[in-house]
MIVEX-214624 format. One record per residue (C-alpha): residue in three letters; x, y, z; chain. Coordinates in nm, 4 decimals, padded with zeros to 6 digits, always signed. Layout:
N
+------+----------+----------+----------+---------+
! bami !       c1 !       c2 !       c3 ! drenkol !
+------+----------+----------+----------+---------+
!  ALA !        X !        Y !        Z !       A !
...
+------+----------+----------+----------+---------+
END
This chain:
199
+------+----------+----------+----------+---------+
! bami !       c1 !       c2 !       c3 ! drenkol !
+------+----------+----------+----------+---------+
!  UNK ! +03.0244 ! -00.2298 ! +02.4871 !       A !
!  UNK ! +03.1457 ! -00.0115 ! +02.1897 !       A !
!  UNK ! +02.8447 ! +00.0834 ! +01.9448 !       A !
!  UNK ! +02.8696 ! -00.0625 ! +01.6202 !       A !
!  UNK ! +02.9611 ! +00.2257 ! +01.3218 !       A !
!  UNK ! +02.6902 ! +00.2310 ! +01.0670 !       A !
!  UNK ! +02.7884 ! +00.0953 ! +00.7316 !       A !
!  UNK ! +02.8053 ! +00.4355 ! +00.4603 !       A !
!  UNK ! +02.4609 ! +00.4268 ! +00.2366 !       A !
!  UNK ! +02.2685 ! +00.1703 ! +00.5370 !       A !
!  UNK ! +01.8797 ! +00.1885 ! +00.4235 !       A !
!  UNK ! +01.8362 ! +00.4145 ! +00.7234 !       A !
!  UNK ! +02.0485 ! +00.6992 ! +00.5479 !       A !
!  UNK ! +01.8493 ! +00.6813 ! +00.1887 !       A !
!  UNK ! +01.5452 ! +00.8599 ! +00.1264 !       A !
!  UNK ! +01.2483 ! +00.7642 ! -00.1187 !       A !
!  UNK ! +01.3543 ! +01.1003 ! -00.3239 !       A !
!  UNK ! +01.7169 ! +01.0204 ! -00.3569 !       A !
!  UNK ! +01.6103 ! +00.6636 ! -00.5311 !       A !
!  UNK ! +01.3666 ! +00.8537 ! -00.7244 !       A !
!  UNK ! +01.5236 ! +01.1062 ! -00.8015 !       A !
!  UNK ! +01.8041 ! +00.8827 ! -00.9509 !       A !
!  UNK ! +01.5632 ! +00.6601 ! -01.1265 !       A !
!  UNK ! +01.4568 ! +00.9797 ! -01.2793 !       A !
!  UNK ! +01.7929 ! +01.0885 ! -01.4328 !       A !
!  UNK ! +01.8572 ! +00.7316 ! -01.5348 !       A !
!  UNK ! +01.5487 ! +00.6701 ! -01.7309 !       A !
!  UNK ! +01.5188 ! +00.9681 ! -01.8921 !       A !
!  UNK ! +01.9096 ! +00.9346 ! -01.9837 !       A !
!  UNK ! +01.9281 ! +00.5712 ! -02.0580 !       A !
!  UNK ! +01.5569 ! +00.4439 ! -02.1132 !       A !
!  UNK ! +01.3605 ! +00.2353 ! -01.8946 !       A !
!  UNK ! +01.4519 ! -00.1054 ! -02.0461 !       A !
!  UNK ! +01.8221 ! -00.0162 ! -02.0097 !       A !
!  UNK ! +01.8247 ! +00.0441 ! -01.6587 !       A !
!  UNK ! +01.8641 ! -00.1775 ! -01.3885 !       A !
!  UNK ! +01.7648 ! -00.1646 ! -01.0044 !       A !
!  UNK ! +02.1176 ! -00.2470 ! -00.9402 !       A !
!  UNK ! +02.2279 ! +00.0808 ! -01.0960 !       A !
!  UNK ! +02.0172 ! +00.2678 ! -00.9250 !       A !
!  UNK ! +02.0922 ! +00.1404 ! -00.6129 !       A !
!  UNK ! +02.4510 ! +00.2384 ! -00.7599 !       A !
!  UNK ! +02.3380 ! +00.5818 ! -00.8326 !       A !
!  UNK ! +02.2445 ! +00.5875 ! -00.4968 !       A !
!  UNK ! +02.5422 ! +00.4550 ! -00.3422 !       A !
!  UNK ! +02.3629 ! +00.1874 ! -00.1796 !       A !
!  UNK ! +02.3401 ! -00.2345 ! -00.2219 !       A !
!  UNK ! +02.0759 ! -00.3321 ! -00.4655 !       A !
!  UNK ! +01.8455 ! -00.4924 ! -00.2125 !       A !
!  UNK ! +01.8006 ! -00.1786 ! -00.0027 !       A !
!  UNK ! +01.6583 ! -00.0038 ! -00.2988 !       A !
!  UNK ! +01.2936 ! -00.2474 ! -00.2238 !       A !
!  UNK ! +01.2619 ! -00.0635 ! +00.0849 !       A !
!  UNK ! +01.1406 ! +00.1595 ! -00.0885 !       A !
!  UNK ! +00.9781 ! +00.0536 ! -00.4064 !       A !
!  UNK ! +00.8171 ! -00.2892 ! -00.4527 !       A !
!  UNK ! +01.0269 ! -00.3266 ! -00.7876 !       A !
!  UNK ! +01.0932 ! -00.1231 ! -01.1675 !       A !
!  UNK ! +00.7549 ! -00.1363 ! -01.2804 !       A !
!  UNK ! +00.6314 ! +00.0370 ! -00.9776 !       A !
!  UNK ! +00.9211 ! +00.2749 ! -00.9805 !       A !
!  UNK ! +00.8465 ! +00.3816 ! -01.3023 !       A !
!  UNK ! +00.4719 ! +00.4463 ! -01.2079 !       A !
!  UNK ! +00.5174 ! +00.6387 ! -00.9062 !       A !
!  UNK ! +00.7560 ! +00.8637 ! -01.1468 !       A !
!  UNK ! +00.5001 ! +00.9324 ! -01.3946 !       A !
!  UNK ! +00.1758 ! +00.9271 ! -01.1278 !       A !
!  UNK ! +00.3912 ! +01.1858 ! -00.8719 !       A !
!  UNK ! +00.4765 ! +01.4200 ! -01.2115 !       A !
!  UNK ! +00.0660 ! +01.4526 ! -01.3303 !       A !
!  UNK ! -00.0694 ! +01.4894 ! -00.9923 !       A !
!  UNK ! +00.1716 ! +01.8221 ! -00.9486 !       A !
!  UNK ! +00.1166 ! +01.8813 ! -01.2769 !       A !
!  UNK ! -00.2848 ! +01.9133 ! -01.1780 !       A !
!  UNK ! -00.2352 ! +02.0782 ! -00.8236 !       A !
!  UNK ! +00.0079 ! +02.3347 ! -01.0008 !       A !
!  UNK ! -00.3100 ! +02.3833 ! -01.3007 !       A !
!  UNK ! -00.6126 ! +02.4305 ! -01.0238 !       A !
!  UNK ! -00.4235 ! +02.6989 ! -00.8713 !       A !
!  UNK ! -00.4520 ! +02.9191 ! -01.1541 !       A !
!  UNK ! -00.6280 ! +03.2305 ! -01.1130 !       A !
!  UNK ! -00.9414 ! +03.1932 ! -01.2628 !       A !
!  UNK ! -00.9591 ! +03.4261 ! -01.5884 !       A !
!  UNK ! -01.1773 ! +03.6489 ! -01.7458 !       A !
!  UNK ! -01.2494 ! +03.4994 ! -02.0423 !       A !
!  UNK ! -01.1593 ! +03.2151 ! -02.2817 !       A !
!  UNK ! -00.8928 ! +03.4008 ! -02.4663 !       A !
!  UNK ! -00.7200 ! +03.4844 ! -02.1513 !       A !
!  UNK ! -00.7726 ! +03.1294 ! -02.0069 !       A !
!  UNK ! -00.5955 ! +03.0028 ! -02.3119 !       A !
!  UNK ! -00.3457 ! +03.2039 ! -02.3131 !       A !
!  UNK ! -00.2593 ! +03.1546 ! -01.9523 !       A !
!  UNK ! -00.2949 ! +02.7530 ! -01.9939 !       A !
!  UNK ! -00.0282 ! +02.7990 ! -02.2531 !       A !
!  UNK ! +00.1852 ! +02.9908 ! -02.0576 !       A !
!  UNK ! +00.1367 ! +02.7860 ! -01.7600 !       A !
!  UNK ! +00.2257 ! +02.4455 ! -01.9254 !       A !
!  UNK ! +00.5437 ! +02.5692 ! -02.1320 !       A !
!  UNK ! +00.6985 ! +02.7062 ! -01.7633 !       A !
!  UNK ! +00.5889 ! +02.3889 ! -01.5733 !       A !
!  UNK ! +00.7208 ! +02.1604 ! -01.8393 !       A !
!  UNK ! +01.0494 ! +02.3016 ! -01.8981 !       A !
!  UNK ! +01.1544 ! +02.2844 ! -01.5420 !       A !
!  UNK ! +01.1214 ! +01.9552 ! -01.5609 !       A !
!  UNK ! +01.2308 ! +01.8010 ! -01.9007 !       A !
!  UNK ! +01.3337 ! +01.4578 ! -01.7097 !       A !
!  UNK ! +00.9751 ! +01.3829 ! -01.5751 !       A !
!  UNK ! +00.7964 ! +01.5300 ! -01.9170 !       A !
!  UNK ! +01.0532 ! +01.3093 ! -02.1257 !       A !
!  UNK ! +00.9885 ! +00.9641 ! -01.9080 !       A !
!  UNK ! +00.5946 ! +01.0953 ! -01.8865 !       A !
!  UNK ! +00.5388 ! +01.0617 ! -02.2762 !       A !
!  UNK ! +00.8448 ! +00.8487 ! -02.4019 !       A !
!  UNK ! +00.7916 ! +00.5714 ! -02.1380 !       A !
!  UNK ! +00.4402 ! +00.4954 ! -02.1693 !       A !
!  UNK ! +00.4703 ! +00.1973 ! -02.3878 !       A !
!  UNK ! +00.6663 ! +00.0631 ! -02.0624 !       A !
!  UNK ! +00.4062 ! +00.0632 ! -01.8223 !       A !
!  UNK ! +00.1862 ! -00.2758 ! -01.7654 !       A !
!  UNK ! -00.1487 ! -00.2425 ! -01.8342 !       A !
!  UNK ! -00.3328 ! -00.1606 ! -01.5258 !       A !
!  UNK ! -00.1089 ! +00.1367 ! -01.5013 !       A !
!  UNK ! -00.0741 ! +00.2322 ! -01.8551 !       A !
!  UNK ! -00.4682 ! +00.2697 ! -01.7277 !       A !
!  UNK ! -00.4288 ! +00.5079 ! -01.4491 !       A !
!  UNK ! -00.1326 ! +00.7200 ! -01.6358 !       A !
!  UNK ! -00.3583 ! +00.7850 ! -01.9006 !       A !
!  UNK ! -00.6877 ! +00.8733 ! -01.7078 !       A !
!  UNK ! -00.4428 ! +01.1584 ! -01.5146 !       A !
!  UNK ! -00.3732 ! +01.2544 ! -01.9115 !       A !
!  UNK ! -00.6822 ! +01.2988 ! -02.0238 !       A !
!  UNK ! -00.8191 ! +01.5147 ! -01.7139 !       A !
!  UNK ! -00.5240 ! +01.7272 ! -01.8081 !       A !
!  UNK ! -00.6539 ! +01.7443 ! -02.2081 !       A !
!  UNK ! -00.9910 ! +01.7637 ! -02.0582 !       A !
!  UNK ! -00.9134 ! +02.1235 ! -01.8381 !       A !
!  UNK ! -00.7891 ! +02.2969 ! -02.2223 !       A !
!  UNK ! -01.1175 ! +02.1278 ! -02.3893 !       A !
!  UNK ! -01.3191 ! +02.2691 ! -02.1519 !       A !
!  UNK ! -01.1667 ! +02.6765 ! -02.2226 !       A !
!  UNK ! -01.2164 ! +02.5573 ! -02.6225 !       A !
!  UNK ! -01.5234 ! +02.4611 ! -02.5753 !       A !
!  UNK ! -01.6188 ! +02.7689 ! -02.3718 !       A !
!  UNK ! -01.4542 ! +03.0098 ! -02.6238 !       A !
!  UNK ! -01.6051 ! +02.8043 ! -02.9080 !       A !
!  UNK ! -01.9929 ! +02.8911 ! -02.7454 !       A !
!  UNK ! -01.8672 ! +03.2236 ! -02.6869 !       A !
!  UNK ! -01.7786 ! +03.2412 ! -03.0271 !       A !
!  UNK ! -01.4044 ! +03.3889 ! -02.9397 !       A !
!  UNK ! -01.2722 ! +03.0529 ! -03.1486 !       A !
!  UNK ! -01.3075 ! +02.9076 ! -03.4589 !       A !
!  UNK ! -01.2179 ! +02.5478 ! -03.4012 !       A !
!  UNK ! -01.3663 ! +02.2683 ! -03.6361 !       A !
!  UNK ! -01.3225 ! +01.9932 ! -03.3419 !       A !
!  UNK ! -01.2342 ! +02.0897 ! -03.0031 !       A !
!  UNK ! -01.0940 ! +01.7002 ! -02.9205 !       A !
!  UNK ! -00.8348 ! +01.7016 ! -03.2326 !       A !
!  UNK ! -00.7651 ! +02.0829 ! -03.1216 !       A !
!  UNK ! -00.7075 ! +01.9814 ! -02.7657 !       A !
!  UNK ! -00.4232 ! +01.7197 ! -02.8878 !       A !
!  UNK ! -00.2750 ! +01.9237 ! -03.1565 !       A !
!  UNK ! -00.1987 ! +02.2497 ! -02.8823 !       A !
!  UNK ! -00.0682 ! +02.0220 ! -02.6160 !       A !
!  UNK ! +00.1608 ! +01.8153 ! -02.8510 !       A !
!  UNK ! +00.2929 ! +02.1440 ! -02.9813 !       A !
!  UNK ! +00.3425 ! +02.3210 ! -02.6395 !       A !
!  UNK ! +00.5144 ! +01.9774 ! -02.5013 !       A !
!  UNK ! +00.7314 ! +01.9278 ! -02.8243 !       A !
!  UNK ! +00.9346 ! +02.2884 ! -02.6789 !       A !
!  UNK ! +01.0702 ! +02.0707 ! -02.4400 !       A !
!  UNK ! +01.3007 ! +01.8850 ! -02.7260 !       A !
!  UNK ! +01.4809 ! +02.1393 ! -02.8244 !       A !
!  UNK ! +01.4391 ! +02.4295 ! -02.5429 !       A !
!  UNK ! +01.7509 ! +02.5065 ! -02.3173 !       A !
!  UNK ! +01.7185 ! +02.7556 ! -02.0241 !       A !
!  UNK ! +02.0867 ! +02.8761 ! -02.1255 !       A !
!  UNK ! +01.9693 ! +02.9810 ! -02.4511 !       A !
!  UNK ! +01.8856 ! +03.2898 ! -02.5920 !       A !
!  UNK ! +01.5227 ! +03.2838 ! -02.5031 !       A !
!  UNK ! +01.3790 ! +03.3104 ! -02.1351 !       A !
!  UNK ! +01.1220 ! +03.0216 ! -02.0142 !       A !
!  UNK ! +00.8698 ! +03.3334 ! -01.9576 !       A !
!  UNK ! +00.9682 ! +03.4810 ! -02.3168 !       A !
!  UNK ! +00.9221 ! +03.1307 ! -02.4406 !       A !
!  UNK ! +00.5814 ! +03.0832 ! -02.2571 !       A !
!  UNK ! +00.4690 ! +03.4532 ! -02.4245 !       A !
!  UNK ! +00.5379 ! +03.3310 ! -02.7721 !       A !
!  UNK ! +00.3428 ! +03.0127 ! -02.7214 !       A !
!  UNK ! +00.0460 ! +03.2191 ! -02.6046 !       A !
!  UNK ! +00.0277 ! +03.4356 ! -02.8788 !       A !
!  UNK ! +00.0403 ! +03.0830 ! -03.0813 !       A !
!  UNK ! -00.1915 ! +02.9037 ! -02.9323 !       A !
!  UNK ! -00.3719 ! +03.2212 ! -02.9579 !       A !
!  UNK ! -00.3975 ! +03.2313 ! -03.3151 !       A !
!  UNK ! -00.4051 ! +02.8210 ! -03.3625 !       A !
!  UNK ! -00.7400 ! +02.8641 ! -03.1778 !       A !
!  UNK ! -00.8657 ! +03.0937 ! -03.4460 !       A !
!  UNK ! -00.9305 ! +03.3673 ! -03.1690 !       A !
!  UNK ! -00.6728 ! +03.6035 ! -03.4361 !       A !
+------+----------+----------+----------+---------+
END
């Protein structure tokens, strides 16, 4: 008896990181609201329904976007060299967070823009992953502030003000431009630098 040919795009030729990597583009392109599952499942070249093999629906879609971007986004902080001293620690955070973040301007875009999209229990979780991230540059302020290498009136409002500005490169940064990603991330350090009071 003659096999069967399998259909083009059956589920057993997708892969989770196709769909998400197609939710990505769309979401980031479009906005969340805008986009369907049925076109990402067109993005994908697949029927709609084969797209919940894979996700349970939008909402969790979206999550798993945001949750898989932070968790690198720690692993990729922790395995920092540990530095010297505050100064240096700063600077290197700096560095390290304008070349992680403009390698991915999709995932940083959906990871700030898209918040107000999440339901509430994982609105919950997103932001806890945040805040450890804010928490890991309070902790070098605070250190330099008890070392006395900064001059910082409040190490919280500090915290938010550096990462906004080092995430606000991605809206205008292009990696065909005139400046390099590591020629970006040196200019940042020296700002953050002297932001920090450390001169």
């Amino acid at each position: 008896m003659a096999r069967m040919a399998r259909k083009t795009g059956s589920h057993s030729e997708i892969t989770g990181p196709r769909v998400r990597a197609a939710a990505l583009r769309l979401f980031a392109r479009d906005g969340y609201a805008a986009v369907s599952m049925r076109r990402i499942a067109a993005e994908v070249g697949v029927q709609a329904g084969a797209l919940y093999l894979y996700t349970p629906d939008k909402q969790s879609l979206l999550f798993d976007l945001m949750r898989e971007h932070l968790e690198e986004l720690h692993r990729a902080l922790a395995a920092l060299p540990p530095a010297a001293d505050p100064v240096t620690a700063l600077e290197d955070f700096a560095r390290f967070h304008i070349r992680f973040h403009v390698e991915r301007p999709d995932a940083v875009f959906i990871a700030y823009m898209e918040l107000r999209s999440l339901s509430p229990g994982n609105f919950a979780r997103i932001e806890a992953l945040r805040r450890g991230y804010e928490d890991a540059l309070e902790a070098i302020l605070r250190a330099g502030q008890a070392a006395g290498a900064f001059r910082l009136p409040d190490t919280r409002l500090a915290t938010r003000a550096l990462i906004a500005m080092l995430t606000g490169v991605n809206t205008w940064y292009r990696r065909d431009g005139p400046l390099s990603a590591d020629d970006l991330a040196d200019f940042y350090a020296g700002l953050v630098r002297q932001a920090a009071g450390a001169g």
